[in-house]
N, C-alpha and C positions, 0 to 999 in steps of 0.2 A: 781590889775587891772584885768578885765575880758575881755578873747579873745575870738573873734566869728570866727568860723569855716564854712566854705562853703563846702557842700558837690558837687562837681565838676559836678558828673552827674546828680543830680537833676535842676544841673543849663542849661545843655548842654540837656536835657530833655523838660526842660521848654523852651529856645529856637526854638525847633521845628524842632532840625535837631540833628544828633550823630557826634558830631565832631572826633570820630575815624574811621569812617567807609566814605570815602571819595565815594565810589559806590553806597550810600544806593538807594535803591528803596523801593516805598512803597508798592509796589506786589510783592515787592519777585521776580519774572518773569525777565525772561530778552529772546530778541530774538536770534534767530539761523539766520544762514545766509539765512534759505528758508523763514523764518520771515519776514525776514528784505524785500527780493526780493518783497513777495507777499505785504507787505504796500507799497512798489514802485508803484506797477503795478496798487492797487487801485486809489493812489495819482494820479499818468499820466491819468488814465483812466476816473475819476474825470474831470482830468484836463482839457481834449479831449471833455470829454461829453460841457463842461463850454462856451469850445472857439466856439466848434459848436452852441449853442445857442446863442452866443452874435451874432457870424458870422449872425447867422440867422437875427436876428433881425436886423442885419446894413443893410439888401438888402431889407428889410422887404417893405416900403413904395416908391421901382420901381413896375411899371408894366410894362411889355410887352403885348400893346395895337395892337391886331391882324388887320390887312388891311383889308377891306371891300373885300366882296366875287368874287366881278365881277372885282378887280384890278390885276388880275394876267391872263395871258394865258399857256396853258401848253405846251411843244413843244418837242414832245421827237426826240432826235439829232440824224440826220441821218450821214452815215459815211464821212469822210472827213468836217464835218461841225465844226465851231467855235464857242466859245461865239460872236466871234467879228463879223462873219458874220449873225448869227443868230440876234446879236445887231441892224448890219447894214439892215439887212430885217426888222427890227418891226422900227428901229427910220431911217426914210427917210433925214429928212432935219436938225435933230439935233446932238447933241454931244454923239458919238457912245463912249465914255469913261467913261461916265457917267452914261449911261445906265448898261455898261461892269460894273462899280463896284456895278451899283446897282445890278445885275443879283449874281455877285459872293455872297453877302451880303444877298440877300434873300433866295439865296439855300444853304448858310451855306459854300461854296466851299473852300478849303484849296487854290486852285490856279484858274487860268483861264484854264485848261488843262478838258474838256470834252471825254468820249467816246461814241461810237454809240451801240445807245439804249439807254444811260441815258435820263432820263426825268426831264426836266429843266425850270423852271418858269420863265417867263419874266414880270414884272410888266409891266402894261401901264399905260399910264398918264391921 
């Protein structure tokens, strides 16, 4: 009878990988922990750059359509003056609350709290 012999590593060869060597790589290479940091810092920064663009394009199709020229008066606030009084001199017979938020909302204001000298846009109607 005739036995066939397998030569072990021509088989673990042909496979495609060293079955003794459980870390191989095929560069030889391997990184250091400043390695490693700086593929981090690519990767996030990548990442960052990616969301900023998508970001962009989600707002991409608002505009901010600017109010005709003549629809605002300027009024810069003398001391002791309010939004609300300043409201109640330009809207006579109407709803002074509504004006008050439109007033905060066109000059961007964080609250209704004015000082003298600032300069303050009152939309008219």
């Amino acid at each position: 009878m005739s036995a066939i012999t397998l030569n072990h590593s021509k088989v673990s060869e042909w496979q495609g990988f060293h079955a003794s060597d459980a870390n191989f790589r095929p560069s030889g290479a391997s990184l250091n922990r400043r390695g490693r940091l700086a593929r981090t810092l690519v990767v996030l920064s990548l990442a960052i750059v990616l969301g900023s663009l998508v970001s962009a394009k989600a707002g991409a199709g608002t505009e901010v359509v600017p109010a005709a020229a003549g629809s605002f008066i300027t009024v810069t606030v003398a001391p002791g003056e309010t939004l609300w009084s300043l409201a109640a001199r330009v809207e006579h017979d109407g709803d002074t609350r509504s004006l008050v938020s439109q007033i905060v909302s066109v000059n961007s204001l964080a609250s209704v709290d004015v000082t003298a000298g600032q300069k303050i846009r009152i939309p008219l109607k």
